[in-house]
C-alpha positions in Angstrom: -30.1 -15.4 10.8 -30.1 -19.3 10.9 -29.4 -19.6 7.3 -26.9 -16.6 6.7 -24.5 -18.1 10.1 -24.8 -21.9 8.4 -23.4 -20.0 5.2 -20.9 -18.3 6.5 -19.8 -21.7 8.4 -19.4 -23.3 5.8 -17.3 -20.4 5.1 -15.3 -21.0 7.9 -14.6 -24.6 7.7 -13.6 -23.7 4.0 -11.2 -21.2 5.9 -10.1 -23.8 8.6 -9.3 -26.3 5.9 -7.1 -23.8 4.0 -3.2 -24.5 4.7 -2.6 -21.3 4.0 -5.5 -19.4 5.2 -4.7 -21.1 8.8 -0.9 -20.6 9.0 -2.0 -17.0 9.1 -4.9 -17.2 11.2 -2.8 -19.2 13.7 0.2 -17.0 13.6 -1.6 -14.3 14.7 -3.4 -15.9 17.6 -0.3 -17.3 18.6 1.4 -13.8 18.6 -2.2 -12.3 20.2 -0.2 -12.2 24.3 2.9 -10.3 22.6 0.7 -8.1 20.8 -1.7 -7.3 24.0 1.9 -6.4 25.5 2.7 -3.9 23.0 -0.4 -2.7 23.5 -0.2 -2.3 27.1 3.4 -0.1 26.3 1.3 2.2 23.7 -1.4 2.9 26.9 1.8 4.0 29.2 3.7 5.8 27.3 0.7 7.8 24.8 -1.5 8.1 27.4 -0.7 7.8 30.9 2.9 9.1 31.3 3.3 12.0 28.5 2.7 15.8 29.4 2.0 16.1 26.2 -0.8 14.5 24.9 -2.0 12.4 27.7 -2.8 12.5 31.7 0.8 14.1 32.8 -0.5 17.1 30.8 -3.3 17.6 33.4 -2.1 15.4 36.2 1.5 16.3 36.8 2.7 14.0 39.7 2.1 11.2 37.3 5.1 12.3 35.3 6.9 10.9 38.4 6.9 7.4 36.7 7.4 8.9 33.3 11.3 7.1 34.0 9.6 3.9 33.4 8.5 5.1 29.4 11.8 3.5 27.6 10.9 0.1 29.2 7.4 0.7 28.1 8.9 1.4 24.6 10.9 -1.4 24.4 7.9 -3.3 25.2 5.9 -1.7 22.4 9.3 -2.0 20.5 9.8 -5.8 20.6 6.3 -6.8 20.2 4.1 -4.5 17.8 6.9 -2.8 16.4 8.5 -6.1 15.5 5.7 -8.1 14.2 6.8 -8.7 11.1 9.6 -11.3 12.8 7.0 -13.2 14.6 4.4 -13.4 11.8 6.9 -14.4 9.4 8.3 -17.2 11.6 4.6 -18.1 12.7 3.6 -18.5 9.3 6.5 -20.5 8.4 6.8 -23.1 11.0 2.9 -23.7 11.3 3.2 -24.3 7.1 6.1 -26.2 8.0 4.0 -28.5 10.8 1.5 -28.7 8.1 3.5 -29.7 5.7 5.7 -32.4 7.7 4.2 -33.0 11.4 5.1 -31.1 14.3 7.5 -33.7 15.4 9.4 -33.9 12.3 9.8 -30.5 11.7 10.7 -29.2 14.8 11.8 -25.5 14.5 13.4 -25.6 11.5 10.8 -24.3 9.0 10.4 -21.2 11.3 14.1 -20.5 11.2 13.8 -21.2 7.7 11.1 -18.9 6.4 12.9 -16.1 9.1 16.4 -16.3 7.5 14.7 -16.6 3.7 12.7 -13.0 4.7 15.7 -11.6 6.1 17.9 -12.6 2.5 15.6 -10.0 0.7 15.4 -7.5 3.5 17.3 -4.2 2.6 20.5 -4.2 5.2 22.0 -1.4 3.6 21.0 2.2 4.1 22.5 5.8 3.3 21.9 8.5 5.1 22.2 11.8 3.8 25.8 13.3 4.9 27.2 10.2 5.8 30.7 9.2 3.9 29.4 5.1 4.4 26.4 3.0 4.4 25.3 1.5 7.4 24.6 -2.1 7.6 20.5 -2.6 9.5 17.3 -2.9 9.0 15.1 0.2 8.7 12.3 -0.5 11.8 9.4 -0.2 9.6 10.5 -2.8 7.5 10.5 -4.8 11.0 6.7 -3.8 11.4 3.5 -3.8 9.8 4.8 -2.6 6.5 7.6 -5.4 5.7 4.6 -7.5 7.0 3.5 -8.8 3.7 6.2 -9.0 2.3 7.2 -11.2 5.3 3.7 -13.3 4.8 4.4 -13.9 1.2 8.0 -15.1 1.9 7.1 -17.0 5.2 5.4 -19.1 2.8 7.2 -19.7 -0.4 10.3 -20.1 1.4 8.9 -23.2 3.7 6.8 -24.5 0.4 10.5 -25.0 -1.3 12.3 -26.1 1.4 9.3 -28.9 2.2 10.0 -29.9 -1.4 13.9 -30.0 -1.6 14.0 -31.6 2.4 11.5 -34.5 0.5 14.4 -35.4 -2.1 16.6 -38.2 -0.7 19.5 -37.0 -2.7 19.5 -33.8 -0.9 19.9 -35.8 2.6 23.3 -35.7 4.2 22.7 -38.9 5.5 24.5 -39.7 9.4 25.9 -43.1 11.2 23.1 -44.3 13.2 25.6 -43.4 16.7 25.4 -39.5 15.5 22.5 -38.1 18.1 19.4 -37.5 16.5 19.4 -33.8 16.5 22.6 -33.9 15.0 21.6 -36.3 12.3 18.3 -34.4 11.4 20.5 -30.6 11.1 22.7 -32.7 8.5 19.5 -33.6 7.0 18.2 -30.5 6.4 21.1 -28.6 5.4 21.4 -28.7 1.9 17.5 -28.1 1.3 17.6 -25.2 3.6 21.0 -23.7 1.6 19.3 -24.2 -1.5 16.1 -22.7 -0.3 17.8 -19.1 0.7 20.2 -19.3 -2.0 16.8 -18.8 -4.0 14.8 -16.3 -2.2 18.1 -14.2 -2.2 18.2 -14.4 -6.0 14.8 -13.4 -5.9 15.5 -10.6 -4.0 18.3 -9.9 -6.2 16.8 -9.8 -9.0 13.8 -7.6 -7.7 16.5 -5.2 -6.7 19.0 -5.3 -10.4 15.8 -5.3 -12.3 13.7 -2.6 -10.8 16.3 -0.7 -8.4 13.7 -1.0 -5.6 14.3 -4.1 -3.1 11.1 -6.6 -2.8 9.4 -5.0 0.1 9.4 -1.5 -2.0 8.1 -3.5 -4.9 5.4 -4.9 -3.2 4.6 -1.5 -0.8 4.5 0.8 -4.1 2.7 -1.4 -5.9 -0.6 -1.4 -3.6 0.1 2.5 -2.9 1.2 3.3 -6.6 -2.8 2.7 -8.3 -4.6 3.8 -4.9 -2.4 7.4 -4.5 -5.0 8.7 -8.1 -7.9 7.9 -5.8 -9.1 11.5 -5.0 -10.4 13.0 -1.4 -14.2 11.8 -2.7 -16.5 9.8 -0.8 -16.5 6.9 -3.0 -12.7 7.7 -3.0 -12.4 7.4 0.6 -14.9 3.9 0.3 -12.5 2.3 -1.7 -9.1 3.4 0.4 -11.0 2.4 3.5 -12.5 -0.6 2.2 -8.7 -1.8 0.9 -7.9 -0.8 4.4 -9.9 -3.3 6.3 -9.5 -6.0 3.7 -5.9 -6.0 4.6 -6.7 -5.9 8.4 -8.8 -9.3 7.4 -6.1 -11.2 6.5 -4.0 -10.1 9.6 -2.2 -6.8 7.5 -2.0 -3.4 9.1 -4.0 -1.9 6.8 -3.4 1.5 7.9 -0.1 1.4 7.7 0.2 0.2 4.3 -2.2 3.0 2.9 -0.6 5.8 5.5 1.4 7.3 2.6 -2.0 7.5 0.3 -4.0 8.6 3.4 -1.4 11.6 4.3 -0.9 12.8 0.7 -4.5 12.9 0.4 -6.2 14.1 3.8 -3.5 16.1 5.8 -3.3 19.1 2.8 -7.2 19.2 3.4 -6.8 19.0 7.3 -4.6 21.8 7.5 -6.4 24.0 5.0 -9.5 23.8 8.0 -6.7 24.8 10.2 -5.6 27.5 8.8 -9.6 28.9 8.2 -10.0 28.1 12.2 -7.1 30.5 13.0 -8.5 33.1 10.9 -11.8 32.8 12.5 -13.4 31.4 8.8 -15.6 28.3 8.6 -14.0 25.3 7.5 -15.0 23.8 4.2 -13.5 20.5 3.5 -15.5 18.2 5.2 -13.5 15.0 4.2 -10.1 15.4 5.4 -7.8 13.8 8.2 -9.2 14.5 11.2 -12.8 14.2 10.1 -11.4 10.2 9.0 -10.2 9.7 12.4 -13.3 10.8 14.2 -16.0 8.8 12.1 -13.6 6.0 10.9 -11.2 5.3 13.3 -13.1 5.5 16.8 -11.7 2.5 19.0 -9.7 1.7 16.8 -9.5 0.0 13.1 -13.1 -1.6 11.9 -14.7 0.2 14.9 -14.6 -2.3 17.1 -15.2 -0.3 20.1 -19.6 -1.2 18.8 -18.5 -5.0 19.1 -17.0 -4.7 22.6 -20.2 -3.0 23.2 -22.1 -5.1 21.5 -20.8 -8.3 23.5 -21.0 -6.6 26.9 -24.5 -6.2 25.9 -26.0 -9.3 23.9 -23.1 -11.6 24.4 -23.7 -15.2 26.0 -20.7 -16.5 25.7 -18.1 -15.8 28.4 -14.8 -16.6 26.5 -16.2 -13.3 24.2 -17.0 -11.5 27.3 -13.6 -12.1 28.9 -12.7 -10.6 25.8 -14.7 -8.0 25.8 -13.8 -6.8 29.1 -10.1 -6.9 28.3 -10.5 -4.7 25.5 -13.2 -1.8 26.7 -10.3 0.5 28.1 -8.0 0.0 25.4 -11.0 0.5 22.9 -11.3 3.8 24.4 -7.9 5.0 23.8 -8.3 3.5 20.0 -6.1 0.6 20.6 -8.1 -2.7 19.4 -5.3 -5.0 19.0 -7.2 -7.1 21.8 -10.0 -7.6 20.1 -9.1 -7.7 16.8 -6.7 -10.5 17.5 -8.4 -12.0 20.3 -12.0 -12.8 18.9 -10.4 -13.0 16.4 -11.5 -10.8 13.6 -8.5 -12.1 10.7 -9.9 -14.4 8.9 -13.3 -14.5 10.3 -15.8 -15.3 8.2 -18.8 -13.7 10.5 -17.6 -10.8 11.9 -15.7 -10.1 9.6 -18.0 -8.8 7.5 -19.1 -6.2 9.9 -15.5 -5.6 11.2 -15.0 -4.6 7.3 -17.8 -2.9 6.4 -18.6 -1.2 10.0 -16.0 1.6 9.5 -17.6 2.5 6.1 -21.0 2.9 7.6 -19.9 5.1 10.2 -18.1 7.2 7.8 -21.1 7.9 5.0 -23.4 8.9 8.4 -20.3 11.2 9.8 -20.4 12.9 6.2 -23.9 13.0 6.1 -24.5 15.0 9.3 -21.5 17.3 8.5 -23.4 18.2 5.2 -26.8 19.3 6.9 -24.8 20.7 9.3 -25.7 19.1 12.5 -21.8 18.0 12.9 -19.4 20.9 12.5 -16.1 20.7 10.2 -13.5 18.6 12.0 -10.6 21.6 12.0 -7.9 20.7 14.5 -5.5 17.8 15.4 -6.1 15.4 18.0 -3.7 12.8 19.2 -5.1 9.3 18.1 -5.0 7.8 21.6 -7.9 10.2 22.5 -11.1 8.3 23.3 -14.3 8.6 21.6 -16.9 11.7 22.2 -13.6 13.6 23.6 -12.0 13.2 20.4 -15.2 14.2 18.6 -15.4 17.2 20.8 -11.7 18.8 20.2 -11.4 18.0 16.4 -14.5 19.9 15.3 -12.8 22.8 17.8 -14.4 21.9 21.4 -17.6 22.1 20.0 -20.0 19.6 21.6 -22.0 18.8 18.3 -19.0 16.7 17.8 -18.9 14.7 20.7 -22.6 14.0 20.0 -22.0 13.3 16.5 -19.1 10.5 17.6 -21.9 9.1 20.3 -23.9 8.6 17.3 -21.5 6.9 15.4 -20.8 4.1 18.4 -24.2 3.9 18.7 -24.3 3.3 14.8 -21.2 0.5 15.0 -22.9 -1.3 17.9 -26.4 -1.7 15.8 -24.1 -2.8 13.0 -22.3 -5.5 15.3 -25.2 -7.0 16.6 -26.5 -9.3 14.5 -23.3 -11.1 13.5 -22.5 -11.2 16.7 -25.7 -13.2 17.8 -24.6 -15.6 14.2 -21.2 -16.0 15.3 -22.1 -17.6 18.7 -24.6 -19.6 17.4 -21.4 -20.6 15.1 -19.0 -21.1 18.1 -21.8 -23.0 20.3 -22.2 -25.5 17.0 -18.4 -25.7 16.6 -18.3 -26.6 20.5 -21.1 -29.1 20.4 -19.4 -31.1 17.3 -15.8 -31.1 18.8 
């Protein structure tokens, strides 16, 4: 254990070391309070306050407060819904910092790599019966899926503007009585023209070239060679292993593959639903619902076994803290506290298990629906419902599946453990050499 955690330090301090590896890594820490607040409007308005598919639909006086959900939404709105904004400026201003020294930069880089994104964002839409085009930007392009786009951007835009702002005959140089803030916006103007000028050719280009804007481009081109992957098991390794790559690096992996996932599971899904209704067995044991019941408990990676796993063998109390903070989201599937507070991008301990967990968990779930110990998962259930209780509806109240879903977090915790013991042995080192 002694020898795989020194390994993967060294791992880490490759990581910390990285420029670019750490302007992500810190731009999602920094947006970690925003995205626990998002969170907290997901609970409210999924699971607390909807008749529905949460408590209203049992407890009906709570629907009382249920004038509170737009608030709640706009919460969930500005933060989670909006992340691309704040990871793209994150990544540029720490690249920026980096690059120039937080005192010398200022905010510019941030507003630089936000502006550059925006110059090959899609503003113009058509809707279907409408005599004009409406000038906006389409919300998911404001989320998770314009979020690599956004990363990629955040950082070329800063790298060229960090060169041109190094060129003295691109200064606009001021009389020394000119205020410095003054002084340093004329200094930075021309690099910073020059810098969007070029990211908007880009996106220009992308757009005459291809008739797809850059975020298309990039968003086809990961779901374009995944979508021939068929509803197999190593098919469903592979979508779910690209899946929690993209979560490693701070990318909403599920959203990215949503359109290869749906295509591929839902047909299956409903073909169980339909056999249900008819009072037939269900036959396709990959499909869906069965994903979200052995893949998806507690959320992306199945992190719900690490929150465990830290309330149980954990030492440390910043983890703990954590941990606590995240046990009643976890069991509503939201794991944005976890996965951003340990946190899991970029980790180079836990996130192997955080990767690989999910996987696991998905082979067992197949295997005990095969020797028929876990029935056919056959009907819909909204993703906020916790663990065992999910397990319980999808395979048609049938209590096989709650137990097969106890497994399964049983499975994720044993899985969690022993990096969790090497990663606190990393963080006690880390705090003994600062």
């Amino acid at each position: 254990m002694d020898k795989m955690a020194d390994v993967l330090g060294r791992a880490g301090a490759w990581c910390g070391q990285n420029k670019y590896l750490s302007a992500i890594k810190n731009a999602f820490q920094n947006f970690m309070p925003l995205t626990i607040a998002g969170a907290i409007g997901v609970l409210w308005c999924n699971v607390l306050v909807n008749d529905q598919t949460g408590l209203g639909l049992f407890f009906k006086p709570i629907m009382a407060l249920d004038f509170l959900n737009p608030a709640f939404q706009a919460v969930n709105f500005c933060t989670i819904s909006c992340i691309t904004v704040g990871i793209t400026l994150g990544i540029a201003q720490e690249i920026g910092v980096w690059n120039m020294g937080a005192e010398k930069a200022g905010y510019i880089p941030g507003l630089v790599g936000l502006a550059a994104w925006l110059s090959v964002t899609n503003t113009s839409h058509m809707v279907e019966g409408a005599k004009e085009a409406f000038t906006g930007i389409a919300g998911n392009e404001l989320g998770a899926t314009g979020l690599f786009t956004g990363m990629i951007i955040g950082v070329l835009s800063v790298e060229l503007f960090c060169f041109f702002e190094k060129q003295d005959a691109l200064k606009i140089k001021m009389p020394e009585q000119v205020p410095p803030g003054v002084a340093r916006a004329f200094e930075v103007l021309v690099p910073a023209t020059i810098t969007l000028i070029i990211t908007a050719c880009i996106g220009s280009a992308c757009y005459n070239l291809t008739g797809l804007y850059l975020n298309d481009v990039i968003k086809n081109g990961i779901q374009g060679p995944l979508g021939a992957v068929g509803a197999t098991i190593p098919g469903v390794m592979i979508i779910y292993l690209v899946i929690m790559l993209f979560w490693l690096v701070g990318i909403h992996g599920n959203n990215m593959l949503s359109a290869v996932k749906e295509a591929l599971f839902t047909p299956l899904a409903l073909e169980n639903v339909e056999k249900f209704n008819k009072g037939e067995k269900p036959t396709n044991i990959i499909n869906m619902y069965f994903l979200q019941m052995c893949g998806e408990f507690g959320g992306s990676g199945v992190t719900i076994g690490l929150v465990i796993a830290i309330m149980i063998f954990g030492k440390r109390e910043d983890n703990k803290a954590i941990a606590s903070l995240s046990l009643v989201p976890g069991l509503f599937n939201i794991n944005e506290t976890v996965t951003f507070g340990i946190p899991m991008v970029l980790n180079p301990i836990l996130g192997i298990p955080f990767v690989f967990a999910c996987l696991v968990t998905i082979l067992v779930g197949y295997v005990l629906t095969v020797i028929g110990f876990c029935p056919v998962a056959c009907l819909t259930v909204p993703w906020t419902t916790p663990p065992i209780v999910f397990g319980f509806l999808a395979t048609g109240a049938n209590v096989m599946g709650a137990v097969t879903q106890a497994i399964l977090i049983v499975v994720s915790t044993v899985i969690y453990v022993p990096f969790l013991i090497a990663y606190e042995k990393y963080q006690n080192k880390q705090a003994a050499e600062a």
